[in-house]
C-alpha positions in Angstrom: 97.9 120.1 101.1 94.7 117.9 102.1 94.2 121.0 104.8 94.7 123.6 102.7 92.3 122.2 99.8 89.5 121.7 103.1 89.4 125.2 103.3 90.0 126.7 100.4 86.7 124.6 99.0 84.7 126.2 102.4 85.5 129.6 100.9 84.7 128.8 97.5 80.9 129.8 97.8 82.6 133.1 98.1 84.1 133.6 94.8 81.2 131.3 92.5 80.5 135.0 91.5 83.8 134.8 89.9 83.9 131.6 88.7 80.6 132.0 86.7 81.6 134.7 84.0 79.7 135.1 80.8 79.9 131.7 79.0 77.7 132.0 76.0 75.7 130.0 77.6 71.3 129.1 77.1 69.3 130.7 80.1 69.7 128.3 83.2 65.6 128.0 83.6 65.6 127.1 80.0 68.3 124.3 80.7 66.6 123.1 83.2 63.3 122.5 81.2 64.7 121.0 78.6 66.6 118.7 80.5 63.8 117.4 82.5 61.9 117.0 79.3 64.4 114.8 77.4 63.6 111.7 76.4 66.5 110.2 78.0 66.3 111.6 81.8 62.1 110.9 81.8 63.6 107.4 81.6 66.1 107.6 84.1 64.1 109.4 86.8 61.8 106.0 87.0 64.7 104.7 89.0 63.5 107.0 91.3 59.9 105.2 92.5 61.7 101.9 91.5 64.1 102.3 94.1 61.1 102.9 96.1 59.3 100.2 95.3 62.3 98.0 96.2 62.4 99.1 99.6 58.8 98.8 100.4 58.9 95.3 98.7 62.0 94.4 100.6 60.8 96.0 104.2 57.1 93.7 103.4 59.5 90.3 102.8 58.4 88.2 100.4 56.3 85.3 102.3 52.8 85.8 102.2 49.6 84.4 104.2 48.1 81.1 102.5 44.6 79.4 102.9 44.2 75.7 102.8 40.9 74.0 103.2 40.1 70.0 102.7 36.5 68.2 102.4 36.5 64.6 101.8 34.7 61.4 102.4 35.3 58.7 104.6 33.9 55.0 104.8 34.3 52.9 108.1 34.8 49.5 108.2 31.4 48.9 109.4 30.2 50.5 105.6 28.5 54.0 107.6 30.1 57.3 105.8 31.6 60.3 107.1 31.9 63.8 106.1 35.2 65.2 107.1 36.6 69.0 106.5 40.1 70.4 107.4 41.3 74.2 107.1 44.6 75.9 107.5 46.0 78.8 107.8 49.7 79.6 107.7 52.7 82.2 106.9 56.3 81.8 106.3 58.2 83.8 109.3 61.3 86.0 108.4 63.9 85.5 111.3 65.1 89.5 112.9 68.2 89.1 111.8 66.9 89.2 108.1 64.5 91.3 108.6 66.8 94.0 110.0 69.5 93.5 106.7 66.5 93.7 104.6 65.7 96.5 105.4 68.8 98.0 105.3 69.0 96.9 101.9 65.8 98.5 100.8 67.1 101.8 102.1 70.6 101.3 100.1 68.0 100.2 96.8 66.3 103.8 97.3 69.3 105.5 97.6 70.8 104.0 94.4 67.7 104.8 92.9 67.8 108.8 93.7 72.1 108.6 92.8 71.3 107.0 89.6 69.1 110.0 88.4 71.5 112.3 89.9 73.9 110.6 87.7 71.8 110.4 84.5 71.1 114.2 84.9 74.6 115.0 85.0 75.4 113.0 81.8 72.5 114.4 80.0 74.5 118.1 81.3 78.0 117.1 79.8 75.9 116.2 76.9 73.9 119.5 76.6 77.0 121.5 77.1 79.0 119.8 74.7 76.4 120.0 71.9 75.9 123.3 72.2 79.2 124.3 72.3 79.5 121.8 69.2 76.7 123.8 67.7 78.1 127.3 68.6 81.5 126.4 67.2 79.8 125.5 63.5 78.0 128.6 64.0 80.7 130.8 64.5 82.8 129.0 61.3 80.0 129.9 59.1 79.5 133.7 60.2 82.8 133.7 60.0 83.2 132.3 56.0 80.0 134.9 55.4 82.3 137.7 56.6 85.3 136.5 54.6 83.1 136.1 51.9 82.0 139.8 51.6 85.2 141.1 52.2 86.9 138.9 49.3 83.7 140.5 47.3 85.5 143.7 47.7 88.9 142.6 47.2 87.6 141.4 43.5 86.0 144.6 43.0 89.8 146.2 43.8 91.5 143.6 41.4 88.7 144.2 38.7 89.3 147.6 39.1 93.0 147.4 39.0 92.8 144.8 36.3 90.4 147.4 33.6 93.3 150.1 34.4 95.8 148.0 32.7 97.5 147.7 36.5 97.5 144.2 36.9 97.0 141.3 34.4 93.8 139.6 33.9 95.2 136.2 35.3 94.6 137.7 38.9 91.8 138.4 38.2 91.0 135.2 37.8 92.9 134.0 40.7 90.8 136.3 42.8 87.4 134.3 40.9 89.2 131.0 42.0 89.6 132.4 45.7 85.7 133.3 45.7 84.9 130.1 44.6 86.9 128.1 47.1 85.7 130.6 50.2 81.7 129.3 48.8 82.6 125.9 49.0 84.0 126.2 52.3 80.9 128.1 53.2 78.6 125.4 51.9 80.6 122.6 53.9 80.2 124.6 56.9 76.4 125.2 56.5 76.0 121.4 56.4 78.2 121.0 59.5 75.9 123.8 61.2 72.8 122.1 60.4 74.0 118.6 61.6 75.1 120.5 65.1 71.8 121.5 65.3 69.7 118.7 64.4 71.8 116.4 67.2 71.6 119.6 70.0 67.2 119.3 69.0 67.1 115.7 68.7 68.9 115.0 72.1 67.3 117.5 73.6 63.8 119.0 71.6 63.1 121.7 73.8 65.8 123.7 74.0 65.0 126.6 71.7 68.1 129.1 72.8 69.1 130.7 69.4 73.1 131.5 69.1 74.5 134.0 70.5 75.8 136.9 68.1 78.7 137.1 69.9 80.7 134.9 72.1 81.7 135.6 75.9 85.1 136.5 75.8 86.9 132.8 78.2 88.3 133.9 81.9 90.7 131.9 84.0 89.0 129.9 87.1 89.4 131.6 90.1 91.4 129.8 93.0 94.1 126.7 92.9 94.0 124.1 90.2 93.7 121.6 93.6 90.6 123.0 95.0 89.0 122.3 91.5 89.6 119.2 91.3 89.0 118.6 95.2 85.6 120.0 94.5 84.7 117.5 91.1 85.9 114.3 93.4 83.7 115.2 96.5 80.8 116.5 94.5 80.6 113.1 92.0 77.5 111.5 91.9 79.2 107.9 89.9 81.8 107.7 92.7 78.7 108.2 95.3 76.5 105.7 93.5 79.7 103.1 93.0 80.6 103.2 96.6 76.3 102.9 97.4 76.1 99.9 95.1 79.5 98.5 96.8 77.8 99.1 100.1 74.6 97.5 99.0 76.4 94.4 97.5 78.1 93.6 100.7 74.6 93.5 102.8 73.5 91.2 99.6 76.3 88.9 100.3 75.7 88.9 104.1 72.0 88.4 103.4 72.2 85.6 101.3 74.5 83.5 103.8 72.0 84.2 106.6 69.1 82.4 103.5 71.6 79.4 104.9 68.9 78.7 107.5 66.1 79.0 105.8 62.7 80.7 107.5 59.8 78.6 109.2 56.7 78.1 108.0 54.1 78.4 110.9 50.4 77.4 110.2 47.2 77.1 112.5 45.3 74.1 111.4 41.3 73.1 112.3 39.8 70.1 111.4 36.0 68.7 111.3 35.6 65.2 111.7 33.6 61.7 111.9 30.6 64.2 111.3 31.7 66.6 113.6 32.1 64.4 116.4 35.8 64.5 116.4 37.3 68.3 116.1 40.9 68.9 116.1 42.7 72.5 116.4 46.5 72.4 116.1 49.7 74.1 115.3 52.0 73.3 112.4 55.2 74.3 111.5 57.9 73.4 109.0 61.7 74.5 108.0 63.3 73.6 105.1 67.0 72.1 104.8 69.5 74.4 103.1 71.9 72.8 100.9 74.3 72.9 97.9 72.3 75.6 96.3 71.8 78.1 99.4 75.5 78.0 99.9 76.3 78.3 95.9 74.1 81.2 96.8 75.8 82.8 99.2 79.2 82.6 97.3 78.2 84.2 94.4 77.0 87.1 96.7 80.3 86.9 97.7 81.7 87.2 94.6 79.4 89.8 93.2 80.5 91.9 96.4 84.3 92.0 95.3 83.4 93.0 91.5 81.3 95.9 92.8 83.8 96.8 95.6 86.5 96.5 92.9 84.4 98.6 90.2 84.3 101.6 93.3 88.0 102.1 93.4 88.3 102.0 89.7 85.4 104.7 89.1 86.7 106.3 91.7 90.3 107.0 90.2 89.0 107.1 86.7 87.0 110.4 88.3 89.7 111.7 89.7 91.7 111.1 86.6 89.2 113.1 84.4 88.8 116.0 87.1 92.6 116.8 86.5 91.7 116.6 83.0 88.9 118.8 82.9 90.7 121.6 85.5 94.0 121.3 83.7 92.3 121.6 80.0 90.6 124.4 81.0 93.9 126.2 81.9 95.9 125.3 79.0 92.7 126.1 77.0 93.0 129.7 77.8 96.3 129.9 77.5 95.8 128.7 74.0 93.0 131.4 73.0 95.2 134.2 74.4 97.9 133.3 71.9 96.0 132.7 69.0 94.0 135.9 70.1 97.6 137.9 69.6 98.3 135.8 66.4 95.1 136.5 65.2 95.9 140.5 65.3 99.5 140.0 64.0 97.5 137.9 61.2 94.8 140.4 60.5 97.4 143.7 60.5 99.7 141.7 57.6 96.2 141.1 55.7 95.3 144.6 56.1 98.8 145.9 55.4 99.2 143.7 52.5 95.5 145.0 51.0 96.5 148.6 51.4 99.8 148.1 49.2 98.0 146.0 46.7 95.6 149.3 46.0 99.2 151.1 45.5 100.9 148.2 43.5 102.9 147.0 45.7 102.2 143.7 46.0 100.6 141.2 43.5 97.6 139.3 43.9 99.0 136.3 44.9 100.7 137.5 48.3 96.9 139.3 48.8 95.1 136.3 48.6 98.1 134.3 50.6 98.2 136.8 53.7 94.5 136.9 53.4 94.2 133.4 53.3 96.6 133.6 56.3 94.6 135.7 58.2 91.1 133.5 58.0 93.1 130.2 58.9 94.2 132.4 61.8 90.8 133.6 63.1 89.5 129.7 62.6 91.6 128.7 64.8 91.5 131.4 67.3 87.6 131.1 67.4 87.6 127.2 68.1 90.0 128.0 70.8 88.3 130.4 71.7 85.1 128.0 71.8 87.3 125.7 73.7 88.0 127.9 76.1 84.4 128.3 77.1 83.3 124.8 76.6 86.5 123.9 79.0 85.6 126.6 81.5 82.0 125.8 81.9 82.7 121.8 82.4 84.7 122.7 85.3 82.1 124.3 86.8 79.5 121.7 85.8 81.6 118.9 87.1 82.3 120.6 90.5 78.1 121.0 90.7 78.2 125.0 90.4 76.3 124.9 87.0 73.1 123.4 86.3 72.9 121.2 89.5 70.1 118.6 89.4 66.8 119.1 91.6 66.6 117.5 94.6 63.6 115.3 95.9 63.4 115.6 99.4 60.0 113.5 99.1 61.4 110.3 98.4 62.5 109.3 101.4 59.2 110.0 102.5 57.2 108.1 99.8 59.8 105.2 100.5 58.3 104.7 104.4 54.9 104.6 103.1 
């Protein structure tokens, strides 16, 4: 099966065409600008040059050159003075065995650095899609209760009509009035929901300016095998990347800090001036500290921070693979679900129309109008949040496996990193 999914996801560039139908979806260049200008990924793309910065501080080491210098005045026994000066001049000394991890380490800091923005963009994606879809859904409930509206406008007419020819009693029409009234309320509930969709779709992301479409893509099945999907999500995550990088990056942490045991040298060069310049000195000095207690307390909590991360990698690992079965499987069953509310919906909508016809004739009474009519909008509801669903489910699939709105790369990082 391993096989199988292996090359079935090398073909898969081949049928992309397929798997991107019409989604209802904002134009991709428009995506893209608005999700590089939102607040929340400006933030996150500083851990770009801060991952940067790390290495290049980590590759420099953190000992620095110091400058000593000493002038002071010395009595003999005999009572004559001296003038004496001393200078220095030393630098701590990273052993090459540090050197080498820390600079490993500075390359894993850059790398979690460019994951970590790959990672925010794709959150700030799942969160773009699912607002809009959000949005669209509210949408489409209101156009729908405006066309329901207008055609229960009509209806009235019919039962006024009906009701003026001594055909039907006045209490329907009054239960037609009631019907109005309730389809206006419903319509004012869903033009506050519509509004809300929007404001949180502008305030997350304030330059996204795609209006809603007038009509929505009918959903399509993904092309190829439920395992290829999923195959494709696992291999293509960016949080099970930057978990396993982070792992990685503990580990050399942990190894680092029990090679601090033996702490670096301090060597110095050291010149001195005196007895009036009649006695001159030029030496060398160096020093090592003692590790103890704390360097080793040190090194164990590396240790320990090493597990957690290593332990936090397997867990994102399978909760990824957990939520790309999810997200393949939901978009399956979502479609299935929008084909057989599509079929209800028509059953629904021929009743309502039936029923309508034989009212005109006075065959029915009000009351099984405004029931199958009633039927018939409860019907479409549904069907058009499935068929919502349907989209929404279809498109995270194809975000998730990286074939929709696939973050920029920055190829010049790893050069601004050597710098």
């Amino acid at each position: 099966m391993r096989a199988l999914c292996t090359w079935a996801m090398l073909a898969l560039p081949t049928v992309l065409a397929a798997a991107s139908p019409p989604l209802s979806l904002p134009p991709e260049a428009e995506v893209r600008q608005a999700l590089e200008q939102a607040p929340r990924l400006q933030a996150a793309h500083e851990s770009i040059p801060e991952g940067q910065a790390l290495e290049r501080q980590l590759r420099a080491g953190t000992h620095e050159w110091e400058v000593s210098a000493l002038s002071q005045r010395r009595t003999d026994p005999a009572g004559i003075p001296y003038t004496e000066q001393e200078y220095g001049l030393q630098r701590g000394v990273r052993w090459p065995w540090k050197t080498s991890l820390d600079r490993r380490i500075g390359a894993q800091a850059r790398e979690i650095g460019e994951l970590a923005y790959l990672d925010n963009w794709h959150e700030a994606s799942r969160t773009l899609l699912d607002l809009w879809f959000g949005w669209l859904d509210a949408e489409k409930a209101l156009r729908l209760l405006d066309d329901q509206l207008a055609l229960l406008t009509a209806q009235q007419q019919v039962v006024q009509r009906r009701v003026e020819a001594g055909d039907a009693a006045r209490l329907e029409l009054q239960l037609a009035m009631t019907e109005t009234r309730r389809l206006q309320a419903m319509r004012g509930e869903a033009a506050r929901q519509t509004m809300q969709a929007r404001e949180a779709l502008t305030r997350e992301f304030p330059h996204l300016a795609s209006a809603a479409p007038a009509q929505l893509a009918e959903p399509a099945g993904l092309p190829e095998d439920d395992e290829v999907w999923i195959e494709r999500i696992i291999d293509a995550n960016h949080e099970t990347t930057l978990a396993d990088t982070r792992a990685a990056a503990a580990s050399l942490a942990a190894e680092r800090a029990g090679r601090e045991r033996l702490a670096d040298p301090t060597i110095g060069l050291m010149y001195s001036d005196n007895l009036d310049g009649n006695r001159k000195v030029v030496g060398l000095r160096m020093s090592l500290p003692l590790g103890g207690s704390a360097r080793s307390a040190s090194a164990a909590l590396s240790r320990s921070q090493a597990r957690a991360a290593a332990s936090t990698a397997t867990g994102t690992r399978l909760a990824v693979e957990s939520a790309a079965r999810v997200a393949v499987h939901e978009a399956r069953l979502s479609q299935q679900a929008w084909q057989e509310l599509s079929a209800a919906l028509r059953q629904a909508q021929e009743t309502a129309d039936a029923v309508a016809r034989g009212y005109t004739l006075g065959e029915f009474d009000s009351t099984t109008l405004f029931n199958s009519r009633r039927a018939a909008l409860e019907t479409q509801q549904l069907a058009e949040s499935s068929r919502v669903a349907a989209l929404r489910a279809h498109a995270r699939v194809l975000l998730d496996a990286h074939v929709l709105w696939d973050a920029p790369h920055h190829d010049d990082a790893h050069d601004d990193a050597r710098r």
